[in-house]
TORPA-4810 file (N, C-alpha, C, O; in nm, 3 decimals):
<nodes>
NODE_1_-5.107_-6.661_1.600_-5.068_-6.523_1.606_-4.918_-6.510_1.634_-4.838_-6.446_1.565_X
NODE_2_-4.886_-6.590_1.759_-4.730_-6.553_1.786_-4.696_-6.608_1.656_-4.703_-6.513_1.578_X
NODE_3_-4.660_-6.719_1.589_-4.658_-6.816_1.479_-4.613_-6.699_1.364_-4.497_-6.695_1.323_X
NODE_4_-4.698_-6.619_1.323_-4.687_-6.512_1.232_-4.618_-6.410_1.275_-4.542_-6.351_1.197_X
NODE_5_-4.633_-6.365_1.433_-4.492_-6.238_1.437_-4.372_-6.306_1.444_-4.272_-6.236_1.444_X
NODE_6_-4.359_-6.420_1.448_-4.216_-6.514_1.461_-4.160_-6.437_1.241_-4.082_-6.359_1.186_X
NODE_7_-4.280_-6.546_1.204_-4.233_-6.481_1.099_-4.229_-6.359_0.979_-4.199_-6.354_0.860_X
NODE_8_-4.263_-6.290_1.054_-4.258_-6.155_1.017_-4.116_-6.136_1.057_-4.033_-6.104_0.972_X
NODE_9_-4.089_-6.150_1.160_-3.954_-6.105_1.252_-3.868_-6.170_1.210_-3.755_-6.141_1.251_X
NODE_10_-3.878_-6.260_1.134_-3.760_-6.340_1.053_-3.757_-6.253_0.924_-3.651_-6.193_0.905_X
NODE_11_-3.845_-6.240_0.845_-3.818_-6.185_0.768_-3.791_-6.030_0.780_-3.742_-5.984_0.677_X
NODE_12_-3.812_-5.936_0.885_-3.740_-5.877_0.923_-3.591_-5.846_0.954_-3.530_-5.744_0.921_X
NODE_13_-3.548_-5.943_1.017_-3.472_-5.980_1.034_-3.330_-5.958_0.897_-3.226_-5.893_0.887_X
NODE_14_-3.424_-6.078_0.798_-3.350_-6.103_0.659_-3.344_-5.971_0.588_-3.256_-5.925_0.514_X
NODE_15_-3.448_-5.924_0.624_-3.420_-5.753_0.523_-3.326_-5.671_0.559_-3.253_-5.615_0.477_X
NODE_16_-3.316_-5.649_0.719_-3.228_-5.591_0.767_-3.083_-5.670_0.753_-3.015_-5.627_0.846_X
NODE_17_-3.020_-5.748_0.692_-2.935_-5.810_0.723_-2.888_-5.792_0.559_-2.768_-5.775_0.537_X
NODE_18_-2.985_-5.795_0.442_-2.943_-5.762_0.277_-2.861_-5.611_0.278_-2.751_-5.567_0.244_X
NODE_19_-3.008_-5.555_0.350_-2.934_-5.390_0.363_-2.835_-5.359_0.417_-2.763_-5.270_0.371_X
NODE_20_-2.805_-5.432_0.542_-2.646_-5.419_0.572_-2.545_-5.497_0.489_-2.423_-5.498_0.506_X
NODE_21_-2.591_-5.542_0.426_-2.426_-5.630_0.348_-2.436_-5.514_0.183_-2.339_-5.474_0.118_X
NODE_22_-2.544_-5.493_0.163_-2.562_-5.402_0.011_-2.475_-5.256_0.083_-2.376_-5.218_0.020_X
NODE_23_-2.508_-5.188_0.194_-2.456_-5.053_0.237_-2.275_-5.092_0.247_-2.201_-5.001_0.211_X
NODE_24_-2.228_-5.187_0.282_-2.126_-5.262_0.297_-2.024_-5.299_0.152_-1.906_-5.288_0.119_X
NODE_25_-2.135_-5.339_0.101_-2.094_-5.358_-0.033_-2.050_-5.203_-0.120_-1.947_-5.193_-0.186_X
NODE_26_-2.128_-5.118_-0.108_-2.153_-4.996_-0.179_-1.995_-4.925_-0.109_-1.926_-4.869_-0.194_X
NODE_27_-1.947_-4.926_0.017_-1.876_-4.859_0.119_-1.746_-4.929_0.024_-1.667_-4.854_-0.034_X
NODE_28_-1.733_-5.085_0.014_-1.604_-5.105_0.001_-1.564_-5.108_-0.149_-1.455_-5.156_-0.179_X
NODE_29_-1.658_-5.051_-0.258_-1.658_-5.059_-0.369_-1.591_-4.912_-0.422_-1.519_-4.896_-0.521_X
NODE_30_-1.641_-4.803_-0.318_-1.595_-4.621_-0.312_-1.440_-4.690_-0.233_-1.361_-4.708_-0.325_X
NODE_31_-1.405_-4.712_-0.159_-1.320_-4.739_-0.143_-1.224_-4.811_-0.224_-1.114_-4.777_-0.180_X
NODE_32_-1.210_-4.890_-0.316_-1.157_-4.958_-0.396_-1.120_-4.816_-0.497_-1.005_-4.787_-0.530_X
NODE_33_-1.219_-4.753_-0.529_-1.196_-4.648_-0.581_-1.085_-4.593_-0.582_-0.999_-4.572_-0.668_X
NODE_34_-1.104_-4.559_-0.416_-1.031_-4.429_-0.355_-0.911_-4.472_-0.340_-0.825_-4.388_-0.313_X
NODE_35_-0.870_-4.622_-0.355_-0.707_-4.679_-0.355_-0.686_-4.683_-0.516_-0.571_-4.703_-0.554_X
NODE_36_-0.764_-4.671_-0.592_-0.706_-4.685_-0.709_-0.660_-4.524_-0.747_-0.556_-4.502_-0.809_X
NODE_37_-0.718_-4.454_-0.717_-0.644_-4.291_-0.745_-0.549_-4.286_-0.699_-0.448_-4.267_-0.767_X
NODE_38_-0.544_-4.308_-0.515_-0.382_-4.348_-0.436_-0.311_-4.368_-0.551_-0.259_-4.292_-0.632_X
NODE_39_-0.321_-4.490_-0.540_-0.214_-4.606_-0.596_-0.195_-4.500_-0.759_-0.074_-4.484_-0.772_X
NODE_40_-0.249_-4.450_-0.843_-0.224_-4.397_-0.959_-0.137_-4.287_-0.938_-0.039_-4.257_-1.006_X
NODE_41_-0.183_-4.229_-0.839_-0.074_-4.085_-0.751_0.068_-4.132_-0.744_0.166_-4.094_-0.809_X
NODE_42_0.057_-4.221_-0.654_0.156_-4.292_-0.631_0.243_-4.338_-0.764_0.364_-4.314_-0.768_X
NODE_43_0.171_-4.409_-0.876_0.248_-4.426_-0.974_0.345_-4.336_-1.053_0.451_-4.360_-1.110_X
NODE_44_0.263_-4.213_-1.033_0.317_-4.080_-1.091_0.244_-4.002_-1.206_0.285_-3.902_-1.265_X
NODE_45_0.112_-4.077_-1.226_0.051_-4.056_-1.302_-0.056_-3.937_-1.249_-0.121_-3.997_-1.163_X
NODE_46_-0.095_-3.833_-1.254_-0.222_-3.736_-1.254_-0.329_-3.820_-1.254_-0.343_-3.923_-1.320_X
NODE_47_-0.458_-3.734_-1.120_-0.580_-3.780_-1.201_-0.630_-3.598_-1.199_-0.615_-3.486_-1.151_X
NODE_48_-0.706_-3.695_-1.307_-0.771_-3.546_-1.340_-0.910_-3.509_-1.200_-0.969_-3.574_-1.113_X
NODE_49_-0.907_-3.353_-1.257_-0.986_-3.243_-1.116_-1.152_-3.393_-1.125_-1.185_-3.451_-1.022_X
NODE_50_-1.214_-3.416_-1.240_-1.332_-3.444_-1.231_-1.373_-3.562_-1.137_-1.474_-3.589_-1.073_X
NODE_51_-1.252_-3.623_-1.156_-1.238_-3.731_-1.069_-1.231_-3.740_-0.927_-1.278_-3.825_-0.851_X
NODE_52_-1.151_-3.618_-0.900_-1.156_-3.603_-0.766_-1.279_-3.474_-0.696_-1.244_-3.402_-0.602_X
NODE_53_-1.383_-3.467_-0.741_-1.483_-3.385_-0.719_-1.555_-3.474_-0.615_-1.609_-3.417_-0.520_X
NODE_54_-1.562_-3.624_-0.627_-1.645_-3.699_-0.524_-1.566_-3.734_-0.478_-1.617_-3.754_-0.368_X
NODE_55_-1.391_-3.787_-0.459_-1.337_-3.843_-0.366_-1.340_-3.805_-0.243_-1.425_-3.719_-0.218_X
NODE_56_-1.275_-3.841_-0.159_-1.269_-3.831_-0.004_-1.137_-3.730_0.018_-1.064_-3.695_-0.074_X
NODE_57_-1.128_-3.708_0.098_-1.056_-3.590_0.135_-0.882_-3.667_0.156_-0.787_-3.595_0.186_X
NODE_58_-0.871_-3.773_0.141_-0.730_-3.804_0.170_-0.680_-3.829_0.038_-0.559_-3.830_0.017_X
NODE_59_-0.798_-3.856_-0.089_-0.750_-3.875_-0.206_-0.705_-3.711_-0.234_-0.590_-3.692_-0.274_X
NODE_60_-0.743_-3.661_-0.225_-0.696_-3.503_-0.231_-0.608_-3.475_-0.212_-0.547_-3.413_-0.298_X
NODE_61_-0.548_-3.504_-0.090_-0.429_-3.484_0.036_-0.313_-3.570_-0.087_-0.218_-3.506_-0.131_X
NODE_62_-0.336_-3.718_-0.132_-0.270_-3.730_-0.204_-0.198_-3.692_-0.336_-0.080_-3.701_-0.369_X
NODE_63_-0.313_-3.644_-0.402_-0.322_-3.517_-0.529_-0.176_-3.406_-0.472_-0.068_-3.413_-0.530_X
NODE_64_-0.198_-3.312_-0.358_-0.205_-3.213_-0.328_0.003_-3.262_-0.311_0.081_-3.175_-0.352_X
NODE_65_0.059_-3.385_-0.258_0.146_-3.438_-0.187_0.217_-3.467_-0.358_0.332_-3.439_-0.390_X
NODE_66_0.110_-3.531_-0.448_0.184_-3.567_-0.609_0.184_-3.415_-0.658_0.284_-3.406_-0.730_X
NODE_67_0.129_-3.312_-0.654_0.162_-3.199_-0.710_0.308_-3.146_-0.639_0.404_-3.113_-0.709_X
NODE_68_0.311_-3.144_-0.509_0.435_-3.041_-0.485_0.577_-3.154_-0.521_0.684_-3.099_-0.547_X
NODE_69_0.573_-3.285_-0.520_0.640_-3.330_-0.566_0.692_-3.324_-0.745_0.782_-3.367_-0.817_X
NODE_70_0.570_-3.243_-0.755_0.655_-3.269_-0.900_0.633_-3.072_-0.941_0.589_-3.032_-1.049_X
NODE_71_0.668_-2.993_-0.845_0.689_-2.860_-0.841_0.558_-2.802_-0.915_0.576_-2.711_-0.995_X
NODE_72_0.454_-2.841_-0.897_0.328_-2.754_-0.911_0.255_-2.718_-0.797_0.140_-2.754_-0.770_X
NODE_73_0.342_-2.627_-0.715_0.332_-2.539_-0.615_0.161_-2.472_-0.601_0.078_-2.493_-0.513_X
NODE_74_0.154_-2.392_-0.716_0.025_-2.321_-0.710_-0.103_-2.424_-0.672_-0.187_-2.424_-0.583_X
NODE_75_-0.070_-2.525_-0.803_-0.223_-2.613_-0.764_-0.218_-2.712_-0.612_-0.322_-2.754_-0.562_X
NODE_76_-0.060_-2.743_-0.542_-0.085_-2.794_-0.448_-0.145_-2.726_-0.329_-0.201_-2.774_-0.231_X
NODE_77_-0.117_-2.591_-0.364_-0.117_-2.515_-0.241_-0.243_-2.474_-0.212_-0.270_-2.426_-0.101_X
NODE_78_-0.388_-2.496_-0.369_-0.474_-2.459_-0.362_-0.582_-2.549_-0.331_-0.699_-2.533_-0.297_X
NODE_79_-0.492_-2.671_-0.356_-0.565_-2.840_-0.228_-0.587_-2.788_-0.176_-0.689_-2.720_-0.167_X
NODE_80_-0.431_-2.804_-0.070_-0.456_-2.766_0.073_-0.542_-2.693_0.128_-0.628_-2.735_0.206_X
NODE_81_-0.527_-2.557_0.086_-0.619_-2.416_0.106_-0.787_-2.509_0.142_-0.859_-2.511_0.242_X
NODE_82_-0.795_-2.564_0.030_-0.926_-2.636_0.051_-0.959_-2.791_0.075_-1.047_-2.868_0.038_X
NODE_83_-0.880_-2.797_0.129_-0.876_-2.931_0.251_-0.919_-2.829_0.378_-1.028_-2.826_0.435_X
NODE_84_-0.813_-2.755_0.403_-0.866_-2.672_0.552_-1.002_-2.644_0.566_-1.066_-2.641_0.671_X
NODE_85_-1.040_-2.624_0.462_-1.195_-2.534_0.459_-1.308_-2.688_0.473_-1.425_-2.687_0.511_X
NODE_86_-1.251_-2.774_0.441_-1.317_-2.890_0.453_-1.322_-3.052_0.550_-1.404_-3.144_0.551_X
NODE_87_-1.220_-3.036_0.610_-1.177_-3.137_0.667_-1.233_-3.157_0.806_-1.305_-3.068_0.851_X
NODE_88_-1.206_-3.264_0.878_-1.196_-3.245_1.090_-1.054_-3.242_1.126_-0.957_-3.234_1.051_X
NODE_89_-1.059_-3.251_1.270_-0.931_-3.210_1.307_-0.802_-3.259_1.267_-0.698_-3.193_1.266_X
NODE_90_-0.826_-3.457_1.215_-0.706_-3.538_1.214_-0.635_-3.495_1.056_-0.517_-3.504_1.023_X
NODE_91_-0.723_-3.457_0.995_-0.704_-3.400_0.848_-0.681_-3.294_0.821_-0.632_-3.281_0.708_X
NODE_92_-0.701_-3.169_0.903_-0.668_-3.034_0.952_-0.524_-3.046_0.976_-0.449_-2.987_0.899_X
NODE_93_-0.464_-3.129_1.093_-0.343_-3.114_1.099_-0.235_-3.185_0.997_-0.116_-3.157_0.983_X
NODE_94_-0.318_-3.293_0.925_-0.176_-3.342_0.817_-0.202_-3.234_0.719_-0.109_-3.196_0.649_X
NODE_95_-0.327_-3.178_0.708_-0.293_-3.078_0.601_-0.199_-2.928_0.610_-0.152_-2.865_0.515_X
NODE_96_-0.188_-2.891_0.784_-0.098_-2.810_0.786_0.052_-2.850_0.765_0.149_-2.792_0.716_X
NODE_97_0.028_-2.998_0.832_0.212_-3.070_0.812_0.226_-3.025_0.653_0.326_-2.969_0.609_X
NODE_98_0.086_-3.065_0.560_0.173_-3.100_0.415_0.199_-2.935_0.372_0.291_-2.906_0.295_X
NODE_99_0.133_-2.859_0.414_0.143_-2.724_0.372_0.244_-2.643_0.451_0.253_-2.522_0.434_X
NODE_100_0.325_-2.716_0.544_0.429_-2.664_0.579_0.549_-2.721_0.532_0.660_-2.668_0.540_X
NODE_101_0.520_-2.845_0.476_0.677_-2.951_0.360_0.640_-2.846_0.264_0.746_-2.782_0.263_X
NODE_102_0.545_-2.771_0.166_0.531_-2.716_0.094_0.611_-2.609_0.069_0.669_-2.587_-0.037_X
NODE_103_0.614_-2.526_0.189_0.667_-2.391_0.201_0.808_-2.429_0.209_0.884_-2.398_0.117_X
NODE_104_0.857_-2.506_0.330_0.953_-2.554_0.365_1.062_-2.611_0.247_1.183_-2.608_0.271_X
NODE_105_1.003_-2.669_0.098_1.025_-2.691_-0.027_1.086_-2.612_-0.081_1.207_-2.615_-0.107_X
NODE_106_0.982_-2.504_-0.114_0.960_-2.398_-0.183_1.146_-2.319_-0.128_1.244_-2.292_-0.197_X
NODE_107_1.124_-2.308_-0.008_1.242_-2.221_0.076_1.344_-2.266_0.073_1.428_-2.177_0.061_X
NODE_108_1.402_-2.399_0.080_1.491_-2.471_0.034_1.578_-2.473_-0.085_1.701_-2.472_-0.097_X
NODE_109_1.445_-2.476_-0.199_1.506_-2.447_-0.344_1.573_-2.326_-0.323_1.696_-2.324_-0.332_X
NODE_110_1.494_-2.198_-0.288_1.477_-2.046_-0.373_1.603_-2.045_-0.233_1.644_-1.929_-0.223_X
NODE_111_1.666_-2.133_-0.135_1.818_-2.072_-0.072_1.893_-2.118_-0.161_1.963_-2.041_-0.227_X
NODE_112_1.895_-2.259_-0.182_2.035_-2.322_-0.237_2.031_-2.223_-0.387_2.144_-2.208_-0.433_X
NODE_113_1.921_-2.155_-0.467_1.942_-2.079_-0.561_1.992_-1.953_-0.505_2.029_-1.872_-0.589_X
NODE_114_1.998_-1.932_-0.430_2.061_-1.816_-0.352_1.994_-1.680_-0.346_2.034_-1.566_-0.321_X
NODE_115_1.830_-1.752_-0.390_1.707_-1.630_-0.326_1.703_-1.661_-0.175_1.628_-1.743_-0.122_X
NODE_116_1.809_-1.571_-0.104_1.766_-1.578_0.037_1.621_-1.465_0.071_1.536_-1.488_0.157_X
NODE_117_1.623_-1.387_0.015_1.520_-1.284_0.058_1.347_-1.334_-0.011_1.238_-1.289_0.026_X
NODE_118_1.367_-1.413_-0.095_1.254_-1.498_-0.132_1.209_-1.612_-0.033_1.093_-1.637_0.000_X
NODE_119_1.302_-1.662_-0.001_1.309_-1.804_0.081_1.232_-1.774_0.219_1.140_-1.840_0.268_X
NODE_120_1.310_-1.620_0.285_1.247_-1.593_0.447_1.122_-1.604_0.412_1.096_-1.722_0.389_X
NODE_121_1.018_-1.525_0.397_0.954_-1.537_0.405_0.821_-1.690_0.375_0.712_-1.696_0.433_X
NODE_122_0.860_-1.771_0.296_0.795_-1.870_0.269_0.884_-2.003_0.374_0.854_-2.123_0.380_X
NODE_123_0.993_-1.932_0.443_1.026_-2.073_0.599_0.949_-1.992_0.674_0.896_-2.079_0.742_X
NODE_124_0.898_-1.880_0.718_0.820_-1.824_0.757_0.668_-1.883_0.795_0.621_-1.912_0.906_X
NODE_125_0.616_-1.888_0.681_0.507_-1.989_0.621_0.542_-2.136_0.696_0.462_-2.185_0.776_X
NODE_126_0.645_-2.188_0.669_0.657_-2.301_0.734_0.638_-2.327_0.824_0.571_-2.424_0.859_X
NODE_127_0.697_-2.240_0.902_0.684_-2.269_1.068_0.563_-2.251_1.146_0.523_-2.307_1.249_X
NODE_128_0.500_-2.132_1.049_0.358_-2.121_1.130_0.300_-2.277_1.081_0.258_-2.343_1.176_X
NODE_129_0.295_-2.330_0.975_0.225_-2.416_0.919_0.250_-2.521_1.019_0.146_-2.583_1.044_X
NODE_130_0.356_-2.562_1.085_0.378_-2.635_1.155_0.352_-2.629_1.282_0.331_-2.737_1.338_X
NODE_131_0.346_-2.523_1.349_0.305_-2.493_1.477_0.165_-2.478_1.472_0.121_-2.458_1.586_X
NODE_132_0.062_-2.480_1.371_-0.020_-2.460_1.389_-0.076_-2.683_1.398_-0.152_-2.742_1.474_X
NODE_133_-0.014_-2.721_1.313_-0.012_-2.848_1.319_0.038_-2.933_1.477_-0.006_-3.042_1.512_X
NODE_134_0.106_-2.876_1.530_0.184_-2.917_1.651_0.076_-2.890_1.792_0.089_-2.950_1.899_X
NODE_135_-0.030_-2.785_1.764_-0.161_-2.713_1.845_-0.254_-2.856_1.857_-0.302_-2.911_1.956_X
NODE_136_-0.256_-2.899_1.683_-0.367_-2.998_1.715_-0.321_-3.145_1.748_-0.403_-3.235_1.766_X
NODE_137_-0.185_-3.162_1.756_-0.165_-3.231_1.797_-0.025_-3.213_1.824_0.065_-3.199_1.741_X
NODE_138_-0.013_-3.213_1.968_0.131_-3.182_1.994_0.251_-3.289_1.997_0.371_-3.264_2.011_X
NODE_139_0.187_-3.423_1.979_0.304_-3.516_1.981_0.305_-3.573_1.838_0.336_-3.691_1.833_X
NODE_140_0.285_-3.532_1.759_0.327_-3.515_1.608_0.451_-3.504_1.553_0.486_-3.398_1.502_X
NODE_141_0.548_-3.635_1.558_0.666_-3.582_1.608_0.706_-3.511_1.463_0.769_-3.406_1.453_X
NODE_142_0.666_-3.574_1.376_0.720_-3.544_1.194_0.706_-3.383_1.171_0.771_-3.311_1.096_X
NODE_143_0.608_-3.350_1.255_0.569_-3.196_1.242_0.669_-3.125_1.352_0.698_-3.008_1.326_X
NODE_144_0.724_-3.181_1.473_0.833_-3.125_1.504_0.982_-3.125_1.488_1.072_-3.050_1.525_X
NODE_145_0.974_-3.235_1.418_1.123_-3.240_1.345_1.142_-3.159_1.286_1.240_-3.090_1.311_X
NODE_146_1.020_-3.111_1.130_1.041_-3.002_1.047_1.028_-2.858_1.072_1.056_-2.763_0.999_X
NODE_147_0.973_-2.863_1.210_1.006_-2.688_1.280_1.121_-2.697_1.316_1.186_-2.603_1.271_X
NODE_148_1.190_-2.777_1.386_1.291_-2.743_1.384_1.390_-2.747_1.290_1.499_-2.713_1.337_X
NODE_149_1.393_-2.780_1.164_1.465_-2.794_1.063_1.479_-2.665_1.013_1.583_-2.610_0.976_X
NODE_150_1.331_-2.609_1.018_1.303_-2.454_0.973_1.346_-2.318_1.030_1.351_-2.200_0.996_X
NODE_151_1.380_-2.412_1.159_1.413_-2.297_1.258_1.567_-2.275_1.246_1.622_-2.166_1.258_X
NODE_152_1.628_-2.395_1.221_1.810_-2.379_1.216_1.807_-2.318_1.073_1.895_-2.245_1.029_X
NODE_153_1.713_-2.351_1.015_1.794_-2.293_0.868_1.744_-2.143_0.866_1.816_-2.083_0.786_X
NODE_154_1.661_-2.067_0.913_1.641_-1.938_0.943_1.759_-1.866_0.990_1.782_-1.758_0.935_X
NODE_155_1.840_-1.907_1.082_1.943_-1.810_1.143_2.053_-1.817_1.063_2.125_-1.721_1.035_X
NODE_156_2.076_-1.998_1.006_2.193_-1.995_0.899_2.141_-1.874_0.753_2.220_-1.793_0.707_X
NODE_157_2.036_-1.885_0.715_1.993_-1.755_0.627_2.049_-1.632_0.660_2.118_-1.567_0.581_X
NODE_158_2.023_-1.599_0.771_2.036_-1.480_0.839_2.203_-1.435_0.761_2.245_-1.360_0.673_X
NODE_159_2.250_-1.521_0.844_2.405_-1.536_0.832_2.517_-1.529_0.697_2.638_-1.511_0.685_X
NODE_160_2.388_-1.557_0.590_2.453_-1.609_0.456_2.442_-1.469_0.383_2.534_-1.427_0.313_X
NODE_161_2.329_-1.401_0.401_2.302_-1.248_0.330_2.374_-1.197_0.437_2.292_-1.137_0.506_X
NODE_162_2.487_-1.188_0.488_2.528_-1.111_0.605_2.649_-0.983_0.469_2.708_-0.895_0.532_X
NODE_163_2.671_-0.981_0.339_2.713_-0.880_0.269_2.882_-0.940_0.209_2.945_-0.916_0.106_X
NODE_164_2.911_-1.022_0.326_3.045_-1.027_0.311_3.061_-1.138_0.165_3.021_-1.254_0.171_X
NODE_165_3.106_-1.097_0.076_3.052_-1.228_-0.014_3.184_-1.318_0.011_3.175_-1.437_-0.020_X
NODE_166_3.288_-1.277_0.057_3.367_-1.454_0.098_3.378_-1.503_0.199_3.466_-1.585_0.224_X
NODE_167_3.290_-1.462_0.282_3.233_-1.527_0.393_3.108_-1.615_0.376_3.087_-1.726_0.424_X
NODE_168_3.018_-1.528_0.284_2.913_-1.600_0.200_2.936_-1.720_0.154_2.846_-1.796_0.190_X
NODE_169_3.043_-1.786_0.072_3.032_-1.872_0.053_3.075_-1.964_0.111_3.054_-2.069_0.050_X
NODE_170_3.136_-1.975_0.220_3.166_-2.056_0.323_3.110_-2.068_0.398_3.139_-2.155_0.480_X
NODE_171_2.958_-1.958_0.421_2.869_-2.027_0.530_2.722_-2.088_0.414_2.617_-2.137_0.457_X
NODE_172_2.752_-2.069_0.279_2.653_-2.123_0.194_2.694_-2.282_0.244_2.618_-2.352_0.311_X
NODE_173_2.822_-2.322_0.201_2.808_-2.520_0.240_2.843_-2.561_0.383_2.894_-2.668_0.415_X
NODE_174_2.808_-2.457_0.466_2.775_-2.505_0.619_2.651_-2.531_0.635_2.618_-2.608_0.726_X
NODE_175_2.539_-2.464_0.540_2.397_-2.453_0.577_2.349_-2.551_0.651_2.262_-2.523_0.732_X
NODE_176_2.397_-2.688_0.639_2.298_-2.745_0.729_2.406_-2.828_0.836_2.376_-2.918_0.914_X
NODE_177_2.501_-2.784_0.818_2.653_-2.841_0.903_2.637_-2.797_1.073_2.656_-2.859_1.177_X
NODE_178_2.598_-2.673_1.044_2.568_-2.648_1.184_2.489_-2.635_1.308_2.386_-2.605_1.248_X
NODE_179_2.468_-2.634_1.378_2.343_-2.635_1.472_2.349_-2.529_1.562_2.361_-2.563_1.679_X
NODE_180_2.343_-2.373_1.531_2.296_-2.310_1.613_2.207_-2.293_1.734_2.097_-2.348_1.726_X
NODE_181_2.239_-2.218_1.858_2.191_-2.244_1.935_2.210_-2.341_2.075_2.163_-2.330_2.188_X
NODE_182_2.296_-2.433_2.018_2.350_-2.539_2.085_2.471_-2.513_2.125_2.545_-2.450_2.049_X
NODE_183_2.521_-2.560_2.266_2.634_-2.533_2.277_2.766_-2.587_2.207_2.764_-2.692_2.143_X
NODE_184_2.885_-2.506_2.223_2.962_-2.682_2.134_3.075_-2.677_2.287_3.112_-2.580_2.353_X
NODE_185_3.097_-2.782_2.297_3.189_-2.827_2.381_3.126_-2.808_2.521_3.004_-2.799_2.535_X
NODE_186_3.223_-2.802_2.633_3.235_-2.816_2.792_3.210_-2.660_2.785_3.251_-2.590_2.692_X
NODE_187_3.116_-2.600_2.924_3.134_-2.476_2.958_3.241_-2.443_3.002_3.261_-2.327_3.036_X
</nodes>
């Protein structure tokens, strides 16, 4: 009797031990996957929507990171949108970081084109995007570098639509020369 639960329990044993290397197998095979879209992102190449219907949520994040890089604003922005709606917290906040480089992009161009009144509002966007990123994790430093990036270039905005146009253009190639806020010199 013991004789036979010995081997039952071996072969127990062996079954449980196929199924973990087959679940194992199956895990690092989706994964191989999910670096080959990376890595295609990365190349510069698109994948198409069908493809990414089963990926994982960072292949997305990557999608979402190759779109605003190559100025397809709308579809990156409509990742993101739905990363938020889908993600946990650690993916929640790179998706606000990436949706605040987004805005932060976007605002950048439409100053140096000299849409300042386009621009406020989408560094606007930024900053919440970032502070809301900085909530879930406050020592995020990449997400506080770019608030504050957003934040100096807000007041230099301010400054640049100020009417005077030859003053205008002398505080257009200060834009990022200066650091408001800060003192300069000895009190």
């Amino acid at each position: 009797m013991i004789r036979k639960l010995k081997h039952w329990l071996l072969w127990a044993t062996l079954a449980a031990a196929v199924l973990t290397t087959l679940t194992q197998l199956l895990q690092l095979y989706g994964l191989a996957g999910q670096i080959r879209l990376i890595s295609q992102l990365l190349a510069g190449k698109d994948v198409g929507a069908d493809e990414l219907a089963t990926s994982a949520p960072e292949v997305r994040m990557a999608r979402a990171v190759y779109l605003s890089q190559h100025q397809r604003y709308d579809e990156a922005l409509a990742t993101l949108n739905l990363l938020l709606q889908q993600s946990g917290p650690e993916l929640q906040m790179q998706t606000r970081y990436n949706l605040g480089n987004l805005y932060l992009r976007q605002a950048m161009e439409k100053a140096q084109s000299g849409n300042i009144n386009d621009a406020m509002p989408l560094l606007g966007l930024a900053k919440q995007a970032y502070r809301e990123a900085l909530v879930l994790d406050s020592e995020f430093w990449d997400a506080k570098y770019n608030l504050e990036v957003a934040m100096r270039l807000l007041p230099e905005m301010d400054r640049i639509s100020s009417g005077d146009d030859k003053d205008d253009l002398s505080q257009k190639t200060q834009l990022w020369t200066t650091l408001p806020g800060f003192p300069r010199g000895l009190p």
